[in-house]
PyMOL CGO cylinders between C-alpha atoms (Angstrom):
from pymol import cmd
from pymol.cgo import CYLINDER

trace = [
    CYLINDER, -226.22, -163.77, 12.75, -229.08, -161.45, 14.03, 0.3, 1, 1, 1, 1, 1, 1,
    CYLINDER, -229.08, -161.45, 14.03, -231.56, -162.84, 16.71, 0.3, 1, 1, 1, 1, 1, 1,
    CYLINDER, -231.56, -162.84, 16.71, -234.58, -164.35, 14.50, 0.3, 1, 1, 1, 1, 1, 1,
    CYLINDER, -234.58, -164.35, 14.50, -232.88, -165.22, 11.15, 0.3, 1, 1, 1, 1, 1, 1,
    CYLINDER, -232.88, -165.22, 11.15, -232.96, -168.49, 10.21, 0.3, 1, 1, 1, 1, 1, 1,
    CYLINDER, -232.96, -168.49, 10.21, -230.71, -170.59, 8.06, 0.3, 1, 1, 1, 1, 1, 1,
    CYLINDER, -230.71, -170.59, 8.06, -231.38, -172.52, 5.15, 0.3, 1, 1, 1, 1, 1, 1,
    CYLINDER, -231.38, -172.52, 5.15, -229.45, -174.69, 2.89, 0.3, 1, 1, 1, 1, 1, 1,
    CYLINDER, -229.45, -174.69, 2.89, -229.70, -176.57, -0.22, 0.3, 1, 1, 1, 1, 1, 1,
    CYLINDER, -229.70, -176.57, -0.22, -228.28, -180.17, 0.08, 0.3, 1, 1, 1, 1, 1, 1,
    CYLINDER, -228.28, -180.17, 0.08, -227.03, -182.85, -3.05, 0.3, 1, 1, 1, 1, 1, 1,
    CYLINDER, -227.03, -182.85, -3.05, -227.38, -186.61, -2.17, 0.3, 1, 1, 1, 1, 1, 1,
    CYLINDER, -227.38, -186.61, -2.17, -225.23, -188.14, -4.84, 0.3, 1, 1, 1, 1, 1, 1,
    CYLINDER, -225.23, -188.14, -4.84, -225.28, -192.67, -5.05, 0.3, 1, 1, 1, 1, 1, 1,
    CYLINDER, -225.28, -192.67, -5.05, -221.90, -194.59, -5.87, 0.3, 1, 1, 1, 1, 1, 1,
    CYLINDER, -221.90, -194.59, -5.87, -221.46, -198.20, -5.61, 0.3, 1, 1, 1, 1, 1, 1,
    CYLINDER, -221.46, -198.20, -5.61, -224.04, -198.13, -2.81, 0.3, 1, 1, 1, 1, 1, 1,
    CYLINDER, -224.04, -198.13, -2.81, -222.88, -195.05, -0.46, 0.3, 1, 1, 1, 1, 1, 1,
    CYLINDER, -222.88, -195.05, -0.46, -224.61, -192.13, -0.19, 0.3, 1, 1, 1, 1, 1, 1,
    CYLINDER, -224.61, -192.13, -0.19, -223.01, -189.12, -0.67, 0.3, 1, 1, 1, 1, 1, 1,
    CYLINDER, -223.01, -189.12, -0.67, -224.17, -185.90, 0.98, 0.3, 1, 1, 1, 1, 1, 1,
    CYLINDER, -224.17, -185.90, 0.98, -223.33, -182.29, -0.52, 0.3, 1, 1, 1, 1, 1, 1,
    CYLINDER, -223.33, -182.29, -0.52, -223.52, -179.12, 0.99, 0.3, 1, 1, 1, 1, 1, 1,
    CYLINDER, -223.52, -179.12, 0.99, -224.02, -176.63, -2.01, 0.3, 1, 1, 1, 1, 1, 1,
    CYLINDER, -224.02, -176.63, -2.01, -225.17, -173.41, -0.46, 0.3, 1, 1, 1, 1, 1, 1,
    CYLINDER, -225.17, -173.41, -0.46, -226.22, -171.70, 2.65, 0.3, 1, 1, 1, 1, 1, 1,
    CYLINDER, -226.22, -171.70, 2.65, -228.28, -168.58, 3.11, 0.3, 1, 1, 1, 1, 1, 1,
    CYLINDER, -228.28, -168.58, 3.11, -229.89, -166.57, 5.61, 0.3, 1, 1, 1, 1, 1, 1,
    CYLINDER, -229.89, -166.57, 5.61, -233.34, -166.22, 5.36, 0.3, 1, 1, 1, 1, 1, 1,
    CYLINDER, -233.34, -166.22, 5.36, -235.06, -163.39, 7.61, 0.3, 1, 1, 1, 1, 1, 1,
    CYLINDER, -235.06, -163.39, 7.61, -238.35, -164.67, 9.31, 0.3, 1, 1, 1, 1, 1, 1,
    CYLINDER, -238.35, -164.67, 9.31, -240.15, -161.32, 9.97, 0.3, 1, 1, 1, 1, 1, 1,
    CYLINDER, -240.15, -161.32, 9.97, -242.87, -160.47, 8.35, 0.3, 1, 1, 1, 1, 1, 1,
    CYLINDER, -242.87, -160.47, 8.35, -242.98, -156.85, 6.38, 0.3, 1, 1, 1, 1, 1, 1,
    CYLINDER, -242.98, -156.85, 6.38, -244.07, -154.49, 8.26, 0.3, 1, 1, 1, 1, 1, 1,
    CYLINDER, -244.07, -154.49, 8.26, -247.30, -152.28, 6.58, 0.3, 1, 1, 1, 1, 1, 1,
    CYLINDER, -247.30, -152.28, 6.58, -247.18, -149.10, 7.45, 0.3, 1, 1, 1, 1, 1, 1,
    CYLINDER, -247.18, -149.10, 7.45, -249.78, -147.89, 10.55, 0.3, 1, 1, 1, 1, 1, 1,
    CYLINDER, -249.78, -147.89, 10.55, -253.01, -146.35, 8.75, 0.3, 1, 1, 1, 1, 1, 1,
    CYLINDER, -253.01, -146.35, 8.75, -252.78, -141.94, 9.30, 0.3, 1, 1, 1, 1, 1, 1,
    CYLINDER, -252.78, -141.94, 9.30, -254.92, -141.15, 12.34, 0.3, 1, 1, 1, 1, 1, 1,
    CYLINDER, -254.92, -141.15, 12.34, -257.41, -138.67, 10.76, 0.3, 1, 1, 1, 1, 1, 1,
    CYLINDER, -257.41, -138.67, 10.76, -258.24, -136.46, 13.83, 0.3, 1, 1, 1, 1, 1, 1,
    CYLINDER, -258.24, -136.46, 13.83, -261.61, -134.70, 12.91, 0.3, 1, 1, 1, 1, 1, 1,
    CYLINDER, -261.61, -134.70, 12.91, -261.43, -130.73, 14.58, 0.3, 1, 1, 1, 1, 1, 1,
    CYLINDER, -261.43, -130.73, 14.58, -265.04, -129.95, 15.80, 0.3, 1, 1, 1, 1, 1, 1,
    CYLINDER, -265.04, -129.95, 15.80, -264.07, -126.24, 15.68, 0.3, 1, 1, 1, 1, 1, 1,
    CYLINDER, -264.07, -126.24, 15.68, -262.80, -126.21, 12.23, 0.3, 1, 1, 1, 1, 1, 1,
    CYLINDER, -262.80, -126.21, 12.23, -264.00, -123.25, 10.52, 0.3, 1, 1, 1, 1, 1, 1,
    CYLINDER, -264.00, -123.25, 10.52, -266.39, -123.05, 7.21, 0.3, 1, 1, 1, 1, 1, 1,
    CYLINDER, -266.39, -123.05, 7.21, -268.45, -121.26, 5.06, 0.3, 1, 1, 1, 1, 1, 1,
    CYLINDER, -268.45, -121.26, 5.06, -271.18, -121.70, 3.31, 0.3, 1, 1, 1, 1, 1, 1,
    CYLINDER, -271.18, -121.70, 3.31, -270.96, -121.71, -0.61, 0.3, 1, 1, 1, 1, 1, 1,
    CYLINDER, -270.96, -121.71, -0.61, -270.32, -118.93, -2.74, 0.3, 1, 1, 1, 1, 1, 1,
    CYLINDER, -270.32, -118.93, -2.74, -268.59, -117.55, 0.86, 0.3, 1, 1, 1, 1, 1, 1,
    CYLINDER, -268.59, -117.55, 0.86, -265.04, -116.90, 1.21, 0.3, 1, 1, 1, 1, 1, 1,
    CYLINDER, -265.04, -116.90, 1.21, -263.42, -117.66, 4.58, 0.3, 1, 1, 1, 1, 1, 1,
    CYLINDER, -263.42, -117.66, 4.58, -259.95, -115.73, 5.86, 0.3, 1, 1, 1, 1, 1, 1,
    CYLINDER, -259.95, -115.73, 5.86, -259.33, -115.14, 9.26, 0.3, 1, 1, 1, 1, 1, 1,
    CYLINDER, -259.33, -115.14, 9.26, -262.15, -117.03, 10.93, 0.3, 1, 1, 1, 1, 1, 1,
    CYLINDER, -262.15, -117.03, 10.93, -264.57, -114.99, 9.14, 0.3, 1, 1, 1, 1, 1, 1,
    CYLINDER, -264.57, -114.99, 9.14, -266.99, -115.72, 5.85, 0.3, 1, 1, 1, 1, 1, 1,
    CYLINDER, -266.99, -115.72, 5.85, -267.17, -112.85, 3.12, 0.3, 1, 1, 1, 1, 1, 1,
    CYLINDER, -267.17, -112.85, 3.12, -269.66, -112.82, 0.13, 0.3, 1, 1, 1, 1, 1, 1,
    CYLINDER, -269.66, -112.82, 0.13, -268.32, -110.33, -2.32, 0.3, 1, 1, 1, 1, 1, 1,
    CYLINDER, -268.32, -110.33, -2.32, -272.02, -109.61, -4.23, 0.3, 1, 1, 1, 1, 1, 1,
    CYLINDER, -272.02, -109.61, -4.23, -271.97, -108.28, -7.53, 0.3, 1, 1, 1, 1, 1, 1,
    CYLINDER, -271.97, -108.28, -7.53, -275.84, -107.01, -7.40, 0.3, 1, 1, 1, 1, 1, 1,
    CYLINDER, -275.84, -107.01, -7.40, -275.88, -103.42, -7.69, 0.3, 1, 1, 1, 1, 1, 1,
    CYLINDER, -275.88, -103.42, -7.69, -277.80, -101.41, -4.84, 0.3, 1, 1, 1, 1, 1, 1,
    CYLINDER, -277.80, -101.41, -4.84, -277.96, -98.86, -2.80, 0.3, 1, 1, 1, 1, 1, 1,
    CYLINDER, -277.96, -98.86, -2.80, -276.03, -99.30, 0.94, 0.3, 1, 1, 1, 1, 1, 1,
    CYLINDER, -276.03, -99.30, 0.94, -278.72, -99.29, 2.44, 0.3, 1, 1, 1, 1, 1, 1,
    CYLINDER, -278.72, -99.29, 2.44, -280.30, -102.02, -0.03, 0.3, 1, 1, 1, 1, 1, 1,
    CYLINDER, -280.30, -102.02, -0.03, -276.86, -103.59, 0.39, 0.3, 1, 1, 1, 1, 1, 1,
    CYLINDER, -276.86, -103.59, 0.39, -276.65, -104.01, 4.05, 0.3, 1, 1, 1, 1, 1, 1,
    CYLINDER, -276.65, -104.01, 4.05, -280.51, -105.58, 3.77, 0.3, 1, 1, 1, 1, 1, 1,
    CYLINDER, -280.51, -105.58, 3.77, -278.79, -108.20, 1.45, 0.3, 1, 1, 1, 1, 1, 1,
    CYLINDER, -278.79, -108.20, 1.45, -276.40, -109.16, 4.15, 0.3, 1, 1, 1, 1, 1, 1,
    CYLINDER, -276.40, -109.16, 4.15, -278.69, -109.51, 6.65, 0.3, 1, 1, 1, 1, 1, 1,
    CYLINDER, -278.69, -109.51, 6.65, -280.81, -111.47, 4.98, 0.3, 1, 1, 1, 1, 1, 1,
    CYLINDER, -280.81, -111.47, 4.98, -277.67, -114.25, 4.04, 0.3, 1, 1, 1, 1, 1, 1,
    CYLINDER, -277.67, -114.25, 4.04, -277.11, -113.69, 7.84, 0.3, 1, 1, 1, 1, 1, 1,
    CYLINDER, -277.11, -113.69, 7.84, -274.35, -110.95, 7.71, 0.3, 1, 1, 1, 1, 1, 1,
    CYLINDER, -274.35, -110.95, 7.71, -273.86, -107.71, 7.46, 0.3, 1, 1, 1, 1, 1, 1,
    CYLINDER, -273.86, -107.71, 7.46, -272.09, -105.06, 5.63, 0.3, 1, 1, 1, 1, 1, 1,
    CYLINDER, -272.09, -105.06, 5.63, -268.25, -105.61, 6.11, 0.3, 1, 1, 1, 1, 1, 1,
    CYLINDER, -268.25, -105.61, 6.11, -266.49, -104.07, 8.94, 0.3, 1, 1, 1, 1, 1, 1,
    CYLINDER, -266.49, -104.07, 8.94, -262.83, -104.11, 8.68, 0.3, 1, 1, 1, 1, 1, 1,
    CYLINDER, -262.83, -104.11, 8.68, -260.97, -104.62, 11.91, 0.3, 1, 1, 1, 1, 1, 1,
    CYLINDER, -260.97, -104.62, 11.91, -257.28, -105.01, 11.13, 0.3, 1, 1, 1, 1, 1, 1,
    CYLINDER, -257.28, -105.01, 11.13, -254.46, -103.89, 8.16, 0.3, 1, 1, 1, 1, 1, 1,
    CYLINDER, -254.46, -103.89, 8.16, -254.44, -107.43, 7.61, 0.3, 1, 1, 1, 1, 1, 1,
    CYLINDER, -254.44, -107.43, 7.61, -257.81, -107.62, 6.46, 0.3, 1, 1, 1, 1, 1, 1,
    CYLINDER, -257.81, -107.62, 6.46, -258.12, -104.96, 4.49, 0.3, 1, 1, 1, 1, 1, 1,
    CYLINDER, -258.12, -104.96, 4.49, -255.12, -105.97, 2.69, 0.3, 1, 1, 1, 1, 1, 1,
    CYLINDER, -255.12, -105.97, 2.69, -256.86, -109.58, 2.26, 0.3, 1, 1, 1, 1, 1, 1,
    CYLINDER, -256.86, -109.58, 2.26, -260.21, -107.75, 0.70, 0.3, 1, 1, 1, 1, 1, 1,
    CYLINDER, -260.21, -107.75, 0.70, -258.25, -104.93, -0.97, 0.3, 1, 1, 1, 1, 1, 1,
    CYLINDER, -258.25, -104.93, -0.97, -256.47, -108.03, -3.21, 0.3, 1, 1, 1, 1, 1, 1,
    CYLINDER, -256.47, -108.03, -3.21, -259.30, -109.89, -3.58, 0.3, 1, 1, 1, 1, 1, 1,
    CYLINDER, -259.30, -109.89, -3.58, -261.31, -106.55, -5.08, 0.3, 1, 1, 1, 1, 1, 1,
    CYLINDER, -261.31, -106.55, -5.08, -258.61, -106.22, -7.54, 0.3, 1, 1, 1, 1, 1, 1,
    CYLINDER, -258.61, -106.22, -7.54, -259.97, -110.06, -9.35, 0.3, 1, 1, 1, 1, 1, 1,
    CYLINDER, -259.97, -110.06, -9.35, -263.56, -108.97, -8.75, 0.3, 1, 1, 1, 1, 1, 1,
    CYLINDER, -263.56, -108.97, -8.75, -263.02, -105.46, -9.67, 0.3, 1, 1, 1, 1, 1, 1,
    CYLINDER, -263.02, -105.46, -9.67, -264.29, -105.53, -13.81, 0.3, 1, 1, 1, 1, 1, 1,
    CYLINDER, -264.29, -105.53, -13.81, -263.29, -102.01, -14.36, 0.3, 1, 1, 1, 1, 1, 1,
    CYLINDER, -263.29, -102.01, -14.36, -261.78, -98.80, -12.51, 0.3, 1, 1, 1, 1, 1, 1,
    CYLINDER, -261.78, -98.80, -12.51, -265.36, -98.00, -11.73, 0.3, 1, 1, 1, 1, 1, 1,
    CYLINDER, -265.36, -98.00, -11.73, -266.47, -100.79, -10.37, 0.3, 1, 1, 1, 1, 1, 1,
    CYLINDER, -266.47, -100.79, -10.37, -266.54, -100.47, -6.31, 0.3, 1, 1, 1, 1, 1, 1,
    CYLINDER, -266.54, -100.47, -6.31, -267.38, -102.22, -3.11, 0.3, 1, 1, 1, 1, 1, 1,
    CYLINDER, -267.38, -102.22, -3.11, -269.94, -101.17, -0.48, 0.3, 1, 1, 1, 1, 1, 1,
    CYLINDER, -269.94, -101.17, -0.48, -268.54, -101.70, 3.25, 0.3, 1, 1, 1, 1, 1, 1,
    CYLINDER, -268.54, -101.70, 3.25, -270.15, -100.92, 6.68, 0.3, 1, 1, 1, 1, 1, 1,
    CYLINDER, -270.15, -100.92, 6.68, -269.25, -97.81, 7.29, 0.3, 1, 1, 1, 1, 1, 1,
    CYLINDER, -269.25, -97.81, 7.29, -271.16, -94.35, 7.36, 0.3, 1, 1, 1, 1, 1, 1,
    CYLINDER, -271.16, -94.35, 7.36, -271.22, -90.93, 8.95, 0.3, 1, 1, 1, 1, 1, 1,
    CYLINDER, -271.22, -90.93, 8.95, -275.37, -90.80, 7.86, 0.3, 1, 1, 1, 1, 1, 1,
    CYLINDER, -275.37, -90.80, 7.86, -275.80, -90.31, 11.79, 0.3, 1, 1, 1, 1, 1, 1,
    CYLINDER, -275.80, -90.31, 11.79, -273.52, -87.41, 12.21, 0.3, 1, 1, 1, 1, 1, 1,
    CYLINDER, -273.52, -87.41, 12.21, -271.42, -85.79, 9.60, 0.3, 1, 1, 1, 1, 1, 1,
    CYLINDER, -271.42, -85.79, 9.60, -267.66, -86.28, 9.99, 0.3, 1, 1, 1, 1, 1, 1,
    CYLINDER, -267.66, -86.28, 9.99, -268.71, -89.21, 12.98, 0.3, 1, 1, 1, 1, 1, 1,
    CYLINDER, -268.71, -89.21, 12.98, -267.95, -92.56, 11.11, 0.3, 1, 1, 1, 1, 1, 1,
    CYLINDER, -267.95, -92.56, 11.11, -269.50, -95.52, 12.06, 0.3, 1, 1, 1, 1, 1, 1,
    CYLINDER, -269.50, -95.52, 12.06, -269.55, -99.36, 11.28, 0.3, 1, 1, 1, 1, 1, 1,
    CYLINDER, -269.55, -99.36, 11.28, -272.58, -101.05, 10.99, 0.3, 1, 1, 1, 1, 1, 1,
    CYLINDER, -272.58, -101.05, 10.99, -272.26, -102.11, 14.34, 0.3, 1, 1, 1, 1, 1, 1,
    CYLINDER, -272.26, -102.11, 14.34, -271.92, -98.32, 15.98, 0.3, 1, 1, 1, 1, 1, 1,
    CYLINDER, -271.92, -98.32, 15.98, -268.16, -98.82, 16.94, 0.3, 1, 1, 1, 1, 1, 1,
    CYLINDER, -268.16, -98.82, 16.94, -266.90, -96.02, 15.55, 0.3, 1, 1, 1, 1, 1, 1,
    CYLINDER, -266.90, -96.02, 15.55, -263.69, -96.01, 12.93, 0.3, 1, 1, 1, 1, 1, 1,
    CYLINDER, -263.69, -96.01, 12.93, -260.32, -96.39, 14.86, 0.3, 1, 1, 1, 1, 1, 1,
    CYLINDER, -260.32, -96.39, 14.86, -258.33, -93.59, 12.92, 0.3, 1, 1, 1, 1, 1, 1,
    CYLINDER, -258.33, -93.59, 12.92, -255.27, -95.75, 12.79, 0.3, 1, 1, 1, 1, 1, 1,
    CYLINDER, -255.27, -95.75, 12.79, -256.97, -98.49, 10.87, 0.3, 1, 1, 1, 1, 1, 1,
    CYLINDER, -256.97, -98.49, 10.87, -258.98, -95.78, 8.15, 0.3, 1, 1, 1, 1, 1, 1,
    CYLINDER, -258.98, -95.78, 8.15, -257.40, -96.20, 4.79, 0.3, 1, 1, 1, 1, 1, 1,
    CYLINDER, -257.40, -96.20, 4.79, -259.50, -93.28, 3.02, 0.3, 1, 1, 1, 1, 1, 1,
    CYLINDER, -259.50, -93.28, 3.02, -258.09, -92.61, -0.60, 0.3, 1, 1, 1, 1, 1, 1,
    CYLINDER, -258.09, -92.61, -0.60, -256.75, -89.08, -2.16, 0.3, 1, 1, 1, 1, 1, 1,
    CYLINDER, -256.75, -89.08, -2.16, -258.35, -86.44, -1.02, 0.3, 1, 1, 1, 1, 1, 1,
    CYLINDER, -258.35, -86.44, -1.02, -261.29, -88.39, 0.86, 0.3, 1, 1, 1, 1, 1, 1,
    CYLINDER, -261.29, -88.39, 0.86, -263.61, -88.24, 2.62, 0.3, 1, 1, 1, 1, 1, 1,
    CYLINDER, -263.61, -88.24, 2.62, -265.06, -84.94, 1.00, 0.3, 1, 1, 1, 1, 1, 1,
    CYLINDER, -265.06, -84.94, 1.00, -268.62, -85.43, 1.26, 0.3, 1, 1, 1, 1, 1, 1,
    CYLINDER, -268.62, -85.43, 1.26, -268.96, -83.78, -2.02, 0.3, 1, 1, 1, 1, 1, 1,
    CYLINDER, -268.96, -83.78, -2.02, -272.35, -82.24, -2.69, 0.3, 1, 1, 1, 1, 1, 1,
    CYLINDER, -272.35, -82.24, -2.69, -271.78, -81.23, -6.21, 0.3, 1, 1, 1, 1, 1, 1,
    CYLINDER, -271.78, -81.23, -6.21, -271.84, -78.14, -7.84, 0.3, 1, 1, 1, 1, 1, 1,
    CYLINDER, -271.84, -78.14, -7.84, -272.84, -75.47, -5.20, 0.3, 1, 1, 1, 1, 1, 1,
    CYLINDER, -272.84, -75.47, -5.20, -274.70, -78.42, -2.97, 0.3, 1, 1, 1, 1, 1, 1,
    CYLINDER, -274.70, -78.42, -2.97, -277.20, -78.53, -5.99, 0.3, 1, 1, 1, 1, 1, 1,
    CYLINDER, -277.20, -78.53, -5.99, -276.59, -81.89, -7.38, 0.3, 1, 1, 1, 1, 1, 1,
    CYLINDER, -276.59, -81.89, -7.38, -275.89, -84.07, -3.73, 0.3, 1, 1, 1, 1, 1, 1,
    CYLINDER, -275.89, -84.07, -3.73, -278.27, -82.14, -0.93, 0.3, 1, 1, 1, 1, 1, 1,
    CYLINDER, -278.27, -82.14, -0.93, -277.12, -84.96, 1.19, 0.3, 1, 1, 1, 1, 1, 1,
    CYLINDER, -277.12, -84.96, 1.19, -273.75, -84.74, 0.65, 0.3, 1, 1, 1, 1, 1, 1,
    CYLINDER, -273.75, -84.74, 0.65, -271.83, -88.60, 0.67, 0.3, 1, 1, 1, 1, 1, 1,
    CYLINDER, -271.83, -88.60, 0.67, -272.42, -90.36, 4.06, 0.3, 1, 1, 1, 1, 1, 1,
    CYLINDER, -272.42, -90.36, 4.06, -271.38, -94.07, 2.58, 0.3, 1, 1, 1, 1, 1, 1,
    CYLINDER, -271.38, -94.07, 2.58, -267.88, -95.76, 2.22, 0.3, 1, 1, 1, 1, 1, 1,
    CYLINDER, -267.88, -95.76, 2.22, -267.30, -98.13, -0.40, 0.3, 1, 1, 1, 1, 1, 1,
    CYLINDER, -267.30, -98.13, -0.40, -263.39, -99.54, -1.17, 0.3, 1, 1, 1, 1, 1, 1,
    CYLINDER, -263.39, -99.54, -1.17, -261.81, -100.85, -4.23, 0.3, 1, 1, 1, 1, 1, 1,
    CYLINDER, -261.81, -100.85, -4.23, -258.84, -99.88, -6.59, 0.3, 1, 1, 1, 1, 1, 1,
    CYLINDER, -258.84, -99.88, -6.59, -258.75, -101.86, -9.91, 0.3, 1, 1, 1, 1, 1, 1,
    CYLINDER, -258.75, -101.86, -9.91, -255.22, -101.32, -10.51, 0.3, 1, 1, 1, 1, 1, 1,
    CYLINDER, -255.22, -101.32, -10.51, -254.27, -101.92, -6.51, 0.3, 1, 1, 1, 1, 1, 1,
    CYLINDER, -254.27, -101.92, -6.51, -254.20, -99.08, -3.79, 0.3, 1, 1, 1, 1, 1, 1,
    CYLINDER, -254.20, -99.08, -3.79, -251.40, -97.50, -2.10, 0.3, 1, 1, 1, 1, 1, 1,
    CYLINDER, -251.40, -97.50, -2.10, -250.77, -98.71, 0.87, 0.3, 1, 1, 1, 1, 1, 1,
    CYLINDER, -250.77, -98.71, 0.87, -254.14, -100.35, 0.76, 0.3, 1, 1, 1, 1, 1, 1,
    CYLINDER, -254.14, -100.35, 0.76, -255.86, -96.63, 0.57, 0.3, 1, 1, 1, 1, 1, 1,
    CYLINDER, -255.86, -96.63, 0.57, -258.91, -97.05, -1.43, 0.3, 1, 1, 1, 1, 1, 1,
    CYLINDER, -258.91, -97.05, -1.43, -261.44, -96.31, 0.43, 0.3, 1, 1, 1, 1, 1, 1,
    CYLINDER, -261.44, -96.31, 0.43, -264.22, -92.71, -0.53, 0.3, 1, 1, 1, 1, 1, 1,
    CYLINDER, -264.22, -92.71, -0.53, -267.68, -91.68, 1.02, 0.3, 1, 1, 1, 1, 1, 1,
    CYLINDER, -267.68, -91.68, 1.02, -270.23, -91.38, -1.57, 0.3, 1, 1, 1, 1, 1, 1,
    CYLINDER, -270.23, -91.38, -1.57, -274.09, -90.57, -2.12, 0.3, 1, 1, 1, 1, 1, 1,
    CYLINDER, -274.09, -90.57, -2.12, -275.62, -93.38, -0.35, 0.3, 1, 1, 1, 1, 1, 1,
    CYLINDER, -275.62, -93.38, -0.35, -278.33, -93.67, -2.80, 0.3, 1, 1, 1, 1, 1, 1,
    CYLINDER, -278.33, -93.67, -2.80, -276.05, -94.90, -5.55, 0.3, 1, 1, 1, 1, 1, 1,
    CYLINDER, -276.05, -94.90, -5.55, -275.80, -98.37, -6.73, 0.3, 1, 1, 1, 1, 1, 1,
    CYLINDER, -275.80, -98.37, -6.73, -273.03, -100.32, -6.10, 0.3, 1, 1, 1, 1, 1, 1,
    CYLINDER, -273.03, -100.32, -6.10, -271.55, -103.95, -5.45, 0.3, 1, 1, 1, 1, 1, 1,
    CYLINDER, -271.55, -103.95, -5.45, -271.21, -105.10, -2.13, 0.3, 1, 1, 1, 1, 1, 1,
    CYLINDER, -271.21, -105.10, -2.13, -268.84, -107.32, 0.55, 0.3, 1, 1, 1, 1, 1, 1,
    CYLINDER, -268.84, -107.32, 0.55, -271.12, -109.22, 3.39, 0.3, 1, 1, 1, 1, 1, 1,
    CYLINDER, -271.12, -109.22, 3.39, -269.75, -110.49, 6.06, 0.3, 1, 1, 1, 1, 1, 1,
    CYLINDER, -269.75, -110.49, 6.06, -270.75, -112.86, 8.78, 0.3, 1, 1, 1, 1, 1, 1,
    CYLINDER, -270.75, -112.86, 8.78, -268.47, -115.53, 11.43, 0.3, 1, 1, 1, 1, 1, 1,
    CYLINDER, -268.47, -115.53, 11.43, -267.24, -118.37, 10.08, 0.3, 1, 1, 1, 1, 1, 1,
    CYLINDER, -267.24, -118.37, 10.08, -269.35, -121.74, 11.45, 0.3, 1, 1, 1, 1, 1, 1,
    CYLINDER, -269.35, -121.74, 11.45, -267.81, -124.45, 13.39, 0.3, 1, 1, 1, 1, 1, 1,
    CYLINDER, -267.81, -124.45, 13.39, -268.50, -127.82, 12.58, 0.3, 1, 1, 1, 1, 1, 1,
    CYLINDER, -268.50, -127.82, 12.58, -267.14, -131.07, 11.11, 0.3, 1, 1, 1, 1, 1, 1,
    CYLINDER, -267.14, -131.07, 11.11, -266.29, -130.58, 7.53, 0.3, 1, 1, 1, 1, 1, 1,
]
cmd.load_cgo(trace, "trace")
């Protein structure tokens, strides 16, 4: 019998002409240790947990607003900055593939496009983010035929020519390639971006 267990036993006293008779009916182990409840889960709060505010989107340590108020980009990047971002800068495949897929949801038509931070406003054929890094040529994912800096017809219609990126393919890019420069005075969505906070959620 294990260490701890104790016996118990139910006993018959039976009377005849003046004896008592004693009766062992049963015996049974009975186990003395009390259940054991499970330990509570040790909730371990992370102080550098990322977050976003709401209406944000975080991936990758970073918080993206994808705006759907049309506006210039230069209307657009004032936007950002004011919700304490900036026009999107897009660092890695990876993240362009995360935006490119999460255009394609926001996206309510083929025309319907994306402002990022990227121009060539300073210097034609120079592009550079909003934060004057300028575009690493392995990480440029310019659609067909683009950039053109199309003026129009003869340079009549577009003076300027299209110094402005914007990204977004409705029915999904090829190998994420959906970026095209554009007149920087059109209107157009937008994708803010800003670092993700640290903080207890």
């Amino acid at each position: 019998m294990p260490e701890g267990d104790v016996l118990y036993s139910d006993v018959a006293f039976t009377r005849t002409s003046g004896n008592t008779k004693e009766k062992l009916c049963e015996t049974k182990p009975v186990t003395t240790a009390q259940p054991v409840c499970p330990k509570p889960t040790e909730v371990k709060i992370d102080d550098t947990c990322p977050k976003c505010e709401e209406g944000w989107e975080l991936h990758g340590g970073k918080c993206y607003y994808f705006s759907t108020r049309e506006s210039t980009w230069n209307q657009s990047r004032d936007y950002c900055r004011c919700r304490g971002g900036d026009l999107v800068k897009i660092d890695s495949r990876e993240e362009q593939s995360f935006l490119e897929l999460r255009l394609r949801t926001k996206m309510e038509d083929g025309d319907d496009k994306f402002w990022i931070g990227l121009t060539d406003s300073k210097e034609e054929g120079k592009w550079l983010w909003v934060d004057d890094s300028p575009l690493n040529t392995s990480l440029a994912f310019w659609g067909n035929t683009q950039p053109d800096n199309w003026t129009g017809n003869n340079g009549e219609n577009l003076p300027e020519g299209e110094d402005c990126v914007l990204m977004g393919k409705k029915s999904g890019a090829d190998d994420l390639k959906c970026w095209a420069d554009v007149f920087c005075k059109s209107n157009y969505k937008s994708i803010c971006e800003k670092s993700a906070e640290t903080g207890r959620v």
